[in-house]
C-alpha positions in Angstrom: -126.9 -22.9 -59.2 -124.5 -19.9 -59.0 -126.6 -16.2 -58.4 -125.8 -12.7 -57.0 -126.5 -10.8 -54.2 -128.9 -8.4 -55.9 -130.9 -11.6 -57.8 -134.2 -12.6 -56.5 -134.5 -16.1 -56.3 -138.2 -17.3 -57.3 -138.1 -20.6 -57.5 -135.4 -22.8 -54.8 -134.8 -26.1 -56.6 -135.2 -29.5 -55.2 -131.4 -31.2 -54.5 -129.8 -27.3 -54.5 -128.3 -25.9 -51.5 -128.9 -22.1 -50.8 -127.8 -19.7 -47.9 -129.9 -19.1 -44.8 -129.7 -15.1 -46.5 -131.1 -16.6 -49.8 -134.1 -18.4 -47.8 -134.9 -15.4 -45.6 -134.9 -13.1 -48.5 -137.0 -15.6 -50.6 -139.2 -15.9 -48.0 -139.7 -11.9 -47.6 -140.7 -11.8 -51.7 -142.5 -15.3 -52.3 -146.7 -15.7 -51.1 -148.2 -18.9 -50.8 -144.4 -20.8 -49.5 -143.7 -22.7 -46.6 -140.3 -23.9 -46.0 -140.3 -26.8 -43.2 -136.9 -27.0 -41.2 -135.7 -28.7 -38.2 -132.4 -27.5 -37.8 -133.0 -23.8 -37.3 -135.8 -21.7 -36.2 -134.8 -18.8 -37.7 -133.1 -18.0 -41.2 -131.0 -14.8 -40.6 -130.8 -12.4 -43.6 -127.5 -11.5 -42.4 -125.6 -15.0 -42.8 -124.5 -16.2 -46.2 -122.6 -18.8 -44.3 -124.9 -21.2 -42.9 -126.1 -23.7 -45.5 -129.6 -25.6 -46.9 -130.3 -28.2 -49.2 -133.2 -28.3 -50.4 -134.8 -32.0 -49.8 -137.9 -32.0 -51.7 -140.5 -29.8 -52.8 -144.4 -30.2 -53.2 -147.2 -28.1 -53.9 -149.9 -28.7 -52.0 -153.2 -27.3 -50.2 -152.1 -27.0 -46.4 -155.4 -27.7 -44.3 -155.6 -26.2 -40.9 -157.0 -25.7 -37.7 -157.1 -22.8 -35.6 -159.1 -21.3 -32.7 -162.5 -20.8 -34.8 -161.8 -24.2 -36.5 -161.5 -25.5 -40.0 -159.5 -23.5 -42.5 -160.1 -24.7 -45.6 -157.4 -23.8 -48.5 -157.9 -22.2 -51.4 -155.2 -22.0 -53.4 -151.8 -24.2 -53.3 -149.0 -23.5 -51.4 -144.9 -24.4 -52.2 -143.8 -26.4 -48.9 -140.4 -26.9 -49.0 -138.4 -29.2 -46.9 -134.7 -28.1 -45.9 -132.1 -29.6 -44.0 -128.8 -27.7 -42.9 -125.6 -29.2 -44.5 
């Protein structure tokens, strides 16, 4: 997948390997994503060097639990698995 600078992505693309600039700035435009990685804690909007592959993708209601309790969902959210390549 070949895009520029000033392109939104909406969408990232199971099998597709993306920037650690095009995650963060997908991240700052798209609601309802979560992008699950464990070989960064950060994605810096400022490096277009450091590469992602995008693993698999599922869209899913997230169930949680926080200090009141249950948090039901309601409305599905992207998850996104990445690992650096």
């Amino acid at each position: 997948m070949v895009h520029y600078d000033n392109e939104l992505l909406t969408d990232l693309e199971k099998g597709n390997v993306y920037s650690a600039r095009d995650i963060a700035e997908f991240l700052k435009f798209k609601q309802n994503v979560t992008i699950l990685c464990s070989d960064t804690d950060v994605f810096n909007s400022d490096d277009a060097n450091v590469r992602f592959k995008v693993r698999d993708k599922l869209e899913t209601f997230i169930h949680s639990n926080n200090i009141v309790g249950y948090i039901k969902p309601n409305v599905k959210s992207l998850i996104y698995i990445v690992e650096k390549v």
